[in-house]
C-alpha positions as CSV (number, residue, x, y, z in Angstrom):
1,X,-65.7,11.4,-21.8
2,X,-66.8,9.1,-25.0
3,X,-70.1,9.2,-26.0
4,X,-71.5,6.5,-27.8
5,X,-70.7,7.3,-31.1
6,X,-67.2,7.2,-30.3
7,X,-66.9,4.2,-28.7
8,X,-63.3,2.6,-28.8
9,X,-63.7,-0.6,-31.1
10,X,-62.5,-3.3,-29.6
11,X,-59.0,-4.8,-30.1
12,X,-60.0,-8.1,-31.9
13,X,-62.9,-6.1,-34.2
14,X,-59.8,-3.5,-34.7
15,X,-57.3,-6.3,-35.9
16,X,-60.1,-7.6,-38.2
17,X,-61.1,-4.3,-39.9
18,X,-57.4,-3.6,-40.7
19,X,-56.8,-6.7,-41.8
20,X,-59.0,-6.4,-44.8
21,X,-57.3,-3.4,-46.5
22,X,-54.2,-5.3,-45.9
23,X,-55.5,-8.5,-47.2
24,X,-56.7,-6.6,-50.3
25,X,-53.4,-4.7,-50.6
26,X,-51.6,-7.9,-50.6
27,X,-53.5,-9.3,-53.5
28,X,-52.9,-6.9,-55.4
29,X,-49.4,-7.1,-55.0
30,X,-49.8,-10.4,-55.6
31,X,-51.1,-9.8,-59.2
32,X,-49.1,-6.7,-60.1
33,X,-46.1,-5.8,-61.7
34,X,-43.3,-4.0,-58.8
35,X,-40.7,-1.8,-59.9
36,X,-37.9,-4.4,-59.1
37,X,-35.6,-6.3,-61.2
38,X,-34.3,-9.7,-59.9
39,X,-30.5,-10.8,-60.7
40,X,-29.1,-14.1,-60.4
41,X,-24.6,-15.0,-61.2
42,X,-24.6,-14.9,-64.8
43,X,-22.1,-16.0,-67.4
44,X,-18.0,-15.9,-67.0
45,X,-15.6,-15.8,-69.7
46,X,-12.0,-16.5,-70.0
47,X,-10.5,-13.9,-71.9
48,X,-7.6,-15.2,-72.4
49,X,-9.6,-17.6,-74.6
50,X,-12.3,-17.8,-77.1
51,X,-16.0,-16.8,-77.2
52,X,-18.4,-18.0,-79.7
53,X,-15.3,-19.4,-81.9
54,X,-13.5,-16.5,-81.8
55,X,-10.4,-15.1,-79.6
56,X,-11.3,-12.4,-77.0
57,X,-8.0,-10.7,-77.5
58,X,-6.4,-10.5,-80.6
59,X,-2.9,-8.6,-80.9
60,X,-1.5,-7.2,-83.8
61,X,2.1,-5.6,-84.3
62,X,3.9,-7.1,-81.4
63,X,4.3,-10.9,-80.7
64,X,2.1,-12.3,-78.0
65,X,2.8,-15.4,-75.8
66,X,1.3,-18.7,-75.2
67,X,-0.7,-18.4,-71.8
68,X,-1.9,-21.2,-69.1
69,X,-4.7,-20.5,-66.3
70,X,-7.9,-18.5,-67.2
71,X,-8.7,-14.8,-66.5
72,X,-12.2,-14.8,-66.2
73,X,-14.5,-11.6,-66.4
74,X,-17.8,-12.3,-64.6
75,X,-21.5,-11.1,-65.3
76,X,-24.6,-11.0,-63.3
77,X,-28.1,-12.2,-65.0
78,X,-30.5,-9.8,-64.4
79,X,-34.6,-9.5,-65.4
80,X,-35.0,-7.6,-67.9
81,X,-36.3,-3.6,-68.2
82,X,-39.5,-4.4,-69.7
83,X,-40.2,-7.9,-67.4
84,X,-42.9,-7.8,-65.2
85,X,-41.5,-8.8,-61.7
86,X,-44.6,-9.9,-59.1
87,X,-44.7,-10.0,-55.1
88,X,-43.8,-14.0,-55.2
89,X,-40.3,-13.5,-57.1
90,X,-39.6,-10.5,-54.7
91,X,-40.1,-12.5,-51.5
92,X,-38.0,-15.6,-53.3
93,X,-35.5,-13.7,-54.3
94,X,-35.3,-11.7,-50.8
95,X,-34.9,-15.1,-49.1
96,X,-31.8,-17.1,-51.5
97,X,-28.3,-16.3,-51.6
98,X,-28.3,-16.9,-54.7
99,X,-30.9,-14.1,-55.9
100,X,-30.6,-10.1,-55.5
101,X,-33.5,-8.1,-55.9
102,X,-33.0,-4.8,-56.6
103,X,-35.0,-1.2,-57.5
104,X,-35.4,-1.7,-61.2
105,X,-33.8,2.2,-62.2
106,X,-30.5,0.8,-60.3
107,X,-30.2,-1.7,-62.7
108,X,-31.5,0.0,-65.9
109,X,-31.6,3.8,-66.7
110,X,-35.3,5.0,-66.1
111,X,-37.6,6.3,-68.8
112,X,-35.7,4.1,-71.9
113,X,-36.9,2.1,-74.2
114,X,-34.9,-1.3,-73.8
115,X,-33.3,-0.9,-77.5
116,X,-31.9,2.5,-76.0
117,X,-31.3,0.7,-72.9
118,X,-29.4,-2.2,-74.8
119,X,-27.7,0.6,-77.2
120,X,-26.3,2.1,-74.1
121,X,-24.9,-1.2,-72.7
122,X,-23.5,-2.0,-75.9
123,X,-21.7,1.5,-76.1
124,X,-20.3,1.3,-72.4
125,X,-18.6,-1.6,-73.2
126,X,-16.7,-0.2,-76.2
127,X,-15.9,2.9,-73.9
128,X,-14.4,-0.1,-71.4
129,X,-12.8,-1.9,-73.8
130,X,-11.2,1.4,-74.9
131,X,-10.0,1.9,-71.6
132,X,-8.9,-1.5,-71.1
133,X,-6.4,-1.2,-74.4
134,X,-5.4,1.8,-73.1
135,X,-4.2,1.1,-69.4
136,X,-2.4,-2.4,-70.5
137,X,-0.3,-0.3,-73.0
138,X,0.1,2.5,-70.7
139,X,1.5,-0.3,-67.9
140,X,3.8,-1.9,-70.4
141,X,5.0,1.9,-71.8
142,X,3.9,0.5,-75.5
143,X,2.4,2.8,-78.2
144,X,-0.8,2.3,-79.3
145,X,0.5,4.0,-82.9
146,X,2.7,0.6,-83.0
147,X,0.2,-1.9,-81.4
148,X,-3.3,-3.2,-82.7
149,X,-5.4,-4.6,-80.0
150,X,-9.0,-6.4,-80.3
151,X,-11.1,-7.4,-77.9
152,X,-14.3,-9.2,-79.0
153,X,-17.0,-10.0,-76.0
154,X,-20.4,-11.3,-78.0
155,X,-23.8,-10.6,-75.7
156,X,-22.4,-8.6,-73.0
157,X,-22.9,-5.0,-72.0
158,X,-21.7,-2.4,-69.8
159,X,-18.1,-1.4,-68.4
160,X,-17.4,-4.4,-65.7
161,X,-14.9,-6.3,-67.9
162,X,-12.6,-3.5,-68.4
163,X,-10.4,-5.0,-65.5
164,X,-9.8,-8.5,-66.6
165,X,-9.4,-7.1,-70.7
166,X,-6.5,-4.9,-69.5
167,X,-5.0,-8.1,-67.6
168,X,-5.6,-10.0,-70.3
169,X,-3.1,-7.7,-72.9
170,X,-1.1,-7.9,-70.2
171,X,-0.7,-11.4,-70.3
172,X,-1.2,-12.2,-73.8
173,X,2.2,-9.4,-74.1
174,X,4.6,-9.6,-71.0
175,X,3.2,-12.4,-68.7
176,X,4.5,-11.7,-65.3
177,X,7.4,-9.8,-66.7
178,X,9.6,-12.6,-66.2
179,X,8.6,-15.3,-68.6
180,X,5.8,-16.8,-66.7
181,X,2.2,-16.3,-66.5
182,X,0.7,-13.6,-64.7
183,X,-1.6,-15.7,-63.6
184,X,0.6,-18.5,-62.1
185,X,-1.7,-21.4,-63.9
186,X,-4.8,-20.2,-62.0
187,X,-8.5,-19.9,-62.7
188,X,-8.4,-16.1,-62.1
189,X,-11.7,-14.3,-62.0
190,X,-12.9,-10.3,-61.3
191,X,-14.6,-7.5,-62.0
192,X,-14.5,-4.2,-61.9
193,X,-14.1,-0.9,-64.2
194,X,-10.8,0.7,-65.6
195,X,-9.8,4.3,-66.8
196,X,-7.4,5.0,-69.6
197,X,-4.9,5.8,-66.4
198,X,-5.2,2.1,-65.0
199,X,-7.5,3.4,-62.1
200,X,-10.0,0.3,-61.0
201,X,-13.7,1.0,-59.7
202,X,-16.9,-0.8,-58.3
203,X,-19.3,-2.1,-60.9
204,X,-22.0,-3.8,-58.3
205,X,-23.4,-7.3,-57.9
206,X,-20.4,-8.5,-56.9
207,X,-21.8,-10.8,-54.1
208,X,-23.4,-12.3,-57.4
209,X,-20.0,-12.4,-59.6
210,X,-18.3,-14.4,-56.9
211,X,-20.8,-17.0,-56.9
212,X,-20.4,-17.4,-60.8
213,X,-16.6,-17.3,-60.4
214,X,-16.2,-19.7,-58.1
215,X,-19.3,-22.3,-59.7
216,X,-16.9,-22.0,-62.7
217,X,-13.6,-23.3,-60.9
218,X,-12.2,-19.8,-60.0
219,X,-10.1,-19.9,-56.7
220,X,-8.8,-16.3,-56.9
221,X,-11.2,-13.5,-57.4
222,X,-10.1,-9.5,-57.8
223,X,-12.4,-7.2,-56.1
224,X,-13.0,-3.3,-56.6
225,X,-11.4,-2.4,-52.9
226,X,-14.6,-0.4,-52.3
227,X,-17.0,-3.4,-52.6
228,X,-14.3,-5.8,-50.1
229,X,-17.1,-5.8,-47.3
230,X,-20.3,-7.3,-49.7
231,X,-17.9,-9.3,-51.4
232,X,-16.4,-11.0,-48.3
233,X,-20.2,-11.1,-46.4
234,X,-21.4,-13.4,-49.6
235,X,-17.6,-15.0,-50.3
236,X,-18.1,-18.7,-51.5
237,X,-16.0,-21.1,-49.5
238,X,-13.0,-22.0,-52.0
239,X,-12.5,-18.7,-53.2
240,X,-9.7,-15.8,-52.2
241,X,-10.6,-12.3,-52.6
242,X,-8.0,-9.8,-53.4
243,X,-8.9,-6.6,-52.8
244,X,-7.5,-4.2,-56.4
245,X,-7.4,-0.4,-56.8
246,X,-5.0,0.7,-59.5
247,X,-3.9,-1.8,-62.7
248,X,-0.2,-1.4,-61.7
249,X,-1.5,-2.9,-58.1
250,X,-3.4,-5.6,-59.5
251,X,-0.3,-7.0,-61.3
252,X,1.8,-6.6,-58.6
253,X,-0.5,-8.7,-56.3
254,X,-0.7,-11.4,-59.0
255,X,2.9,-11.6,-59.1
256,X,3.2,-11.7,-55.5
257,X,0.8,-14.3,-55.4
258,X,2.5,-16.9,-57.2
259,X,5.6,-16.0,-55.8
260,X,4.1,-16.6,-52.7
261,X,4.6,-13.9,-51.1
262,X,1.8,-11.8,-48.6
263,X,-1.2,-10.5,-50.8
264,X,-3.6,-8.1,-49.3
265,X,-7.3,-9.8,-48.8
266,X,-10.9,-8.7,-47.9
């Protein structure tokens, strides 16, 4: 038995009273910063090219070969560590393809300054390119006491590129191993990281990467293996997805490509 103190409220009064809390709750999301960062397809580069005037890859002690199509690495544009993100770029970015929002300590290492944050960008991509010079001599059994390779990549950070560098030495010394171009005359874009053994893995934002590939005339686009599924959910009509897991396996596919031969897919 209820007494009249403790009365039931009734439904419509109920609805009301919680809706105030909620209302005021949502204003002040409204107003305030949230721990997200929002990303959007960045930049590509070809690095078979230049950037900013200068080559990408630059060779020294072995003779390097003319090269047609494009290679291009692919980048994601994200908010940065110290941008105040509010409730109205959230829901946006929730509702576009073309947006991803994301916890903001996924993006960026938590409890850095962004100098140390930019610092540690700029040293992972060293450690890539590292990597990258590494596997491409590894995979054409050439000394790196006899071979002097440069990569040069102006205003981007971390380890994604470490892929499409180590392609890129491919090309620029061996082609497709038979005189022609590993890339077959094709925009060519990817991402993904590399070890010094030519092992390939996921980087993330890779729904985002295809986007910039393929707004920048790419029709092929390599893929960590273990990102096949987002890549293929997001995949822009136009645009192939080969799925990659060693170096030695990437090349092989590119070959078998413009052979035209079967190529595995997501």
């Amino acid at each position: 038995m209820l007494n009249r103190l403790s009365r039931p409220i009734s439904r419509p009064k109920a609805l009301a009273i919680s809706a105030v809390p909620f209302v005021a709750l949502l204003a002040v999301a409204s107003f305030s910063p949230l721990p997200f960062a929002v990303a959007q397809p960045g930049t590509t580069t070809d690095v078979l090219g230049d950037n900013k005037g200068k080559p990408v890859i630059t060779v020294k002690g072995a003779p390097t070969r003319e090269t047609d199509g494009q290679l291009r690495m692919t980048t994601i544009l994200a908010t940065g560590p110290d941008a105040d993100v509010h409730l109205g770029e959230v829901l946006d970015g929730w509702f576009r393809d073309d947006r991803a929002v994301m916890p903001r300590e996924a993006v960026y290492p938590s409890g850095e300054s962004t100098k140390e944050i930019e610092q540690h960008n700029a040293d992972e991509m060293v450690k890539s390119q590292n990597s990258a010079v590494q596997a491409a001599l590894n995979h054409l059994d050439k000394s790196p006491d006899d071979i002097d390779v440069g990569l040069e990549l102006a205003d981007v950070g971390g380890p994604s590129a470490g892929l499409l560098f180590s392609l890129g030495i491919v090309d620029k010394l061996d082609g497709n191993g038979s005189g022609g171009d590993l890339t077959g005359g094709r925009t060519i874009a990817g991402t993904g990281t590399i070890t010094g053994s030519g092992k390939v893995g996921p980087v993330g934002g890779v729904a985002l990467k295809t986007q910039a590939a393929r707004r920048d005339g790419a029709t092929v686009f390599l893929v960590p293996k273990a990102e096949c599924a987002d890549a293929a959910a997001h995949r822009p009509d136009g645009l192939r997805l080969i799925p990659v897991t060693t170096l030695a396996r990437t090349v092989d596919s590119l070959r078998a490509l413009d052979k035209g031969e079967n190529v595995p897919s997501c």
